[in-house]
N, CA and C of each residue as an Amber inpcrd file, in Angstrom:
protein
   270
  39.9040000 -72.5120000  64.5960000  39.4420000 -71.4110000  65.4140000
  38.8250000 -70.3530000  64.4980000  37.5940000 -70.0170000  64.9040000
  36.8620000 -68.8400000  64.1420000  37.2650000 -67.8640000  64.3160000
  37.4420000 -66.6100000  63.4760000  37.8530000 -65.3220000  63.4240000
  36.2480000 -64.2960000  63.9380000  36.6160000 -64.1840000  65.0950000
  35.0520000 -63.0340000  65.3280000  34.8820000 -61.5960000  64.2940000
  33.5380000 -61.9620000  64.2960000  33.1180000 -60.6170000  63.2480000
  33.1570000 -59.4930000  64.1620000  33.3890000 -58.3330000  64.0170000
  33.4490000 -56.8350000  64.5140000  32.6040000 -56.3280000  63.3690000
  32.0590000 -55.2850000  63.8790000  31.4720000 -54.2160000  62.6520000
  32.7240000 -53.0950000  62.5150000  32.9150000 -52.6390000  60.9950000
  34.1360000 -52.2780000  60.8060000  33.9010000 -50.3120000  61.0540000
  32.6040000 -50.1150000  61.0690000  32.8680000 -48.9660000  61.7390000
  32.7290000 -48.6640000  63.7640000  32.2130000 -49.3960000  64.0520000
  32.5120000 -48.6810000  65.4020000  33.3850000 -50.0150000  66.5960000
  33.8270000 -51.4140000  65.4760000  34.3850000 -52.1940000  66.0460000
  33.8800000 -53.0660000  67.0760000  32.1140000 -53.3030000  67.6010000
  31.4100000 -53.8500000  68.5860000  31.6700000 -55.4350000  67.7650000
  31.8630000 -56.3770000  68.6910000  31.6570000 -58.0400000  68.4380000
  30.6960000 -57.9070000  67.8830000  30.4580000 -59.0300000  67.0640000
  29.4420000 -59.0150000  66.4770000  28.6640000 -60.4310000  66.5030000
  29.1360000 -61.4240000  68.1930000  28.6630000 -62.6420000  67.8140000
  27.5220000 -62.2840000  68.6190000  26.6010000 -63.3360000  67.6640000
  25.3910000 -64.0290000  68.2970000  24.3730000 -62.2470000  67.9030000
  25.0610000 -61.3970000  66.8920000  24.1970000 -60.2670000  66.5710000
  23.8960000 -60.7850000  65.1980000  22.9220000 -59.8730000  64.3320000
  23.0190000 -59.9820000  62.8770000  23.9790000 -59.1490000  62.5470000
  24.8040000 -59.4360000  61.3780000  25.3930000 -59.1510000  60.7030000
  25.4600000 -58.6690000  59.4780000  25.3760000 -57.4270000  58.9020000
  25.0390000 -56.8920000  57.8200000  26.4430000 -56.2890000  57.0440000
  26.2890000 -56.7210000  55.8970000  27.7130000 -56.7930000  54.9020000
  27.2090000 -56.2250000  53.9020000  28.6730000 -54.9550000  53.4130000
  28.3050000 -53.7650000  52.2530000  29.7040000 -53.3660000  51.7780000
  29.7560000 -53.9420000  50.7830000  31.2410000 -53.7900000  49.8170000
  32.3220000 -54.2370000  50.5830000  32.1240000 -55.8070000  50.9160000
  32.9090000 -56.5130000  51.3180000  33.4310000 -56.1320000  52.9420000
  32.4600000 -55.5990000  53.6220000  32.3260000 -55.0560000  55.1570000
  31.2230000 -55.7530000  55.9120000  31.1720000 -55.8870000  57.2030000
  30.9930000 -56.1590000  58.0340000  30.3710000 -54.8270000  58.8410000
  29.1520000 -54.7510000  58.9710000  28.7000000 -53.9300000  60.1000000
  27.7650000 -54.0970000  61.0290000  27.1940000 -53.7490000  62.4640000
  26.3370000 -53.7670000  62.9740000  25.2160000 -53.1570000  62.2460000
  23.8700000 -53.5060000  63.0100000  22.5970000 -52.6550000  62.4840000
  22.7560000 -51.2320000  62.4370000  23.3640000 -50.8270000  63.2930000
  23.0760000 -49.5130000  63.9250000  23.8990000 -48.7800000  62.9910000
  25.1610000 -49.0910000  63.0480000  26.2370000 -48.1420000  61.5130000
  25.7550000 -48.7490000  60.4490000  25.0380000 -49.6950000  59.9710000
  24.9250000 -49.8650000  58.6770000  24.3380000 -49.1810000  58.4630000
  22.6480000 -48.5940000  59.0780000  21.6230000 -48.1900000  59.0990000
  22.2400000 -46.4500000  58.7300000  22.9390000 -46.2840000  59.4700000
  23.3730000 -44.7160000  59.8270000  24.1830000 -44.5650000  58.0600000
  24.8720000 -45.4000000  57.9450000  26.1240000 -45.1770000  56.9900000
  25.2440000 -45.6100000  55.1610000  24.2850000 -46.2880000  55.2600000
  23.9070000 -46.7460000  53.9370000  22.5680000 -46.1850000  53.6770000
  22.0260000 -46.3250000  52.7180000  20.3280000 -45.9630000  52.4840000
  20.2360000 -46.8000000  51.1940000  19.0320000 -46.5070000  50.8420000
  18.5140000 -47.5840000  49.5710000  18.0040000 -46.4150000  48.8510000
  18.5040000 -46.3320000  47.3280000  18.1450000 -45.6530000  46.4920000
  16.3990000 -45.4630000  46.2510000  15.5990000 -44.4720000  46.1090000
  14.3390000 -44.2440000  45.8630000  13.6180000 -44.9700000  44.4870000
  14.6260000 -44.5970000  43.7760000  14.2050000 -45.0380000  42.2410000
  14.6330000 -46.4180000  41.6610000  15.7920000 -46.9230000  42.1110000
  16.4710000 -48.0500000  41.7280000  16.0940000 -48.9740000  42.8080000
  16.0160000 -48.6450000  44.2170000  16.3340000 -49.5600000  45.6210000
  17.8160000 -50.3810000  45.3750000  18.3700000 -49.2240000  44.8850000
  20.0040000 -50.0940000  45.0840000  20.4200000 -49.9160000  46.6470000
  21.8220000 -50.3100000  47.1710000  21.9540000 -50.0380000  48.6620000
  23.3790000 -49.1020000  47.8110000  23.4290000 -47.8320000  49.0330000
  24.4970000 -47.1350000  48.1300000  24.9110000 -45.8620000  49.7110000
  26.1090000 -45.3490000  49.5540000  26.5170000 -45.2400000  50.9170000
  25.7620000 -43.2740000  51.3170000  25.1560000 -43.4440000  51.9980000
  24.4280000 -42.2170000  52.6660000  25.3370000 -41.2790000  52.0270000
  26.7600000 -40.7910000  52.5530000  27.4350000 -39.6710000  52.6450000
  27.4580000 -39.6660000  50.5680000  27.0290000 -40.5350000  50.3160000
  27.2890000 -39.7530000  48.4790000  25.7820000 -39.6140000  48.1110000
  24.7080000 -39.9340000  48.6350000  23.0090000 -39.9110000  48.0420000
  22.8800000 -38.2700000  47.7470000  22.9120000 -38.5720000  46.2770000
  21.9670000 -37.5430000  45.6470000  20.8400000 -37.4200000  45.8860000
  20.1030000 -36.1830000  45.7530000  18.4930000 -35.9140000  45.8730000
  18.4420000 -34.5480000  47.2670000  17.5830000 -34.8320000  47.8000000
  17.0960000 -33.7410000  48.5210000  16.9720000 -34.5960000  49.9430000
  16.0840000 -34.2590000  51.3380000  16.2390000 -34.5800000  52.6640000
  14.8990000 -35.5910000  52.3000000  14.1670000 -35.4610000  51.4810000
  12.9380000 -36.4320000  51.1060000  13.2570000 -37.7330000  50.3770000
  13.9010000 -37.0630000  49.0240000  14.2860000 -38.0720000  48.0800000
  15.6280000 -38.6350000  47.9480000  16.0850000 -39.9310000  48.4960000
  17.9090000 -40.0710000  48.1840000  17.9350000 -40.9380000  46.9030000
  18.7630000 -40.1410000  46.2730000  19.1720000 -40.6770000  44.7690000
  20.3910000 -41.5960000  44.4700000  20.7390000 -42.1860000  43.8700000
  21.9190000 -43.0950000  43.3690000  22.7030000 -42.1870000  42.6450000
  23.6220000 -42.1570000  42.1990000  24.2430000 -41.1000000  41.2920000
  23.4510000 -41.4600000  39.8700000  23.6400000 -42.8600000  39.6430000
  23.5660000 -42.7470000  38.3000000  21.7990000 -42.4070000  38.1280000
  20.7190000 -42.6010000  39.2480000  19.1600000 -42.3580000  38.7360000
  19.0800000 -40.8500000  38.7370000  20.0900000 -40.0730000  39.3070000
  19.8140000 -38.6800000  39.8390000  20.4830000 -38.2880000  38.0310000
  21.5600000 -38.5080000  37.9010000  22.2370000 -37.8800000  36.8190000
  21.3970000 -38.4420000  35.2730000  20.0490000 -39.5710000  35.0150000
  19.3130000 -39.5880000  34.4750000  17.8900000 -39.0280000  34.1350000
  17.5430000 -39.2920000  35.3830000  16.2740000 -39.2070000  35.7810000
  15.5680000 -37.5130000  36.4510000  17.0540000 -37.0510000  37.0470000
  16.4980000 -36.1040000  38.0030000  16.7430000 -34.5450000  38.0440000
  16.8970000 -33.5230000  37.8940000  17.7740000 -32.1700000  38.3510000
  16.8490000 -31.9240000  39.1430000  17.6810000 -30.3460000  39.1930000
  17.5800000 -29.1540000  40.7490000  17.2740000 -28.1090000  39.7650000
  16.2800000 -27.1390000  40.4180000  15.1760000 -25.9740000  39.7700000
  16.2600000 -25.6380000  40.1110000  16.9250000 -24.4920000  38.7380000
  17.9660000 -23.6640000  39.1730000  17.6490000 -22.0190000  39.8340000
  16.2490000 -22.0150000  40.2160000  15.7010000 -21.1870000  40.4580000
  15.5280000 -21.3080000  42.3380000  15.0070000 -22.4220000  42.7550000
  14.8910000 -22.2610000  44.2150000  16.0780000 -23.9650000  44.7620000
  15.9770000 -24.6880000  43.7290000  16.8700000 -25.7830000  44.6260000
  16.4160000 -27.0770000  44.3050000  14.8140000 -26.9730000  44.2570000
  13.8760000 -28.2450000  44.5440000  14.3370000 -29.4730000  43.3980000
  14.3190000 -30.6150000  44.4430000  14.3740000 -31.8210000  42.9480000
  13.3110000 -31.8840000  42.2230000  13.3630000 -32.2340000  41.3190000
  12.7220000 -32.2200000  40.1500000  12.7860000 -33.4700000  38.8070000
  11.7940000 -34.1430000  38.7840000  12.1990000 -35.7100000  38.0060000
  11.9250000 -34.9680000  36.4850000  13.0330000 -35.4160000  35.8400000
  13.4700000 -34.5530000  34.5050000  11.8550000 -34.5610000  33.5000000
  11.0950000 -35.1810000  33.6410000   9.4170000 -35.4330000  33.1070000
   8.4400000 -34.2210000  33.4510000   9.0310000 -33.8100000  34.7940000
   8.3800000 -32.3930000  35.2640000   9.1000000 -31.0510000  35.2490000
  10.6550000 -30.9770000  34.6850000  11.6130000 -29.7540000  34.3120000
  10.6750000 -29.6270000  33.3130000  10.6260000 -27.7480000  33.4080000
  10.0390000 -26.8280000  32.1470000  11.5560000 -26.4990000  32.2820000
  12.2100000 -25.9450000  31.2100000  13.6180000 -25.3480000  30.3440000
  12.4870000 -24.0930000  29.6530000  13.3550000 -23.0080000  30.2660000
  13.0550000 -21.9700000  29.1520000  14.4210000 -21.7030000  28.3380000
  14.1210000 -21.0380000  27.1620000  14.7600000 -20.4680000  26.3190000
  15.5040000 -18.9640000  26.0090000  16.7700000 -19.4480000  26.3850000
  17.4620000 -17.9310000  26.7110000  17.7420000 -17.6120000  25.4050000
  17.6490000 -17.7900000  24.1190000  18.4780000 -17.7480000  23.1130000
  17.5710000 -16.3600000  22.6200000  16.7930000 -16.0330000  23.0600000
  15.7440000 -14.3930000  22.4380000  16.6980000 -13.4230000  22.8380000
């Protein structure tokens, strides 16, 4: 006897749907979609509620904490190639 798939966040059957699996889970389209995103820079799959970056750009931790900061002046991301650093040491 087969064990039916559920999606593990909102618990809908899941036969005869596609089935989309993310760190050993089971979800429908609809919560996967809601709950995951794909990194900008890497296209890793990595879970929405932790994406670094801004409402444009979602970051991975580790491309954001390489690749990326925040203008400590207004907020904006910023890919570390286009940070100007001034010099407080005068």
């Amino acid at each position: 006897m087969s064990k039916d798939l559920v999606c593990m966040e909102c618990g809908r059957n899941l036969g005869g749907e596609s089935v989309f699996e993310f760190e050993g889970n089971t979800y429908c389209q609809e919560c996967f979609e809601r709950l995951t995103a794909v990194c900008d820079c890497c296209e890793r799959r990595i879970w929405r509620d932790s994406a670094e970056g801004d409402s444009l750009t979602l970051l991975c931790e580790h491309c954001y904490d390489y690749s990326y900061t925040h203008c400590e002046r207004c907020g904006c991301l910023i890919h570390n190639d286009d940070a100007n650093y001034e010099d407080d040491s005068d």
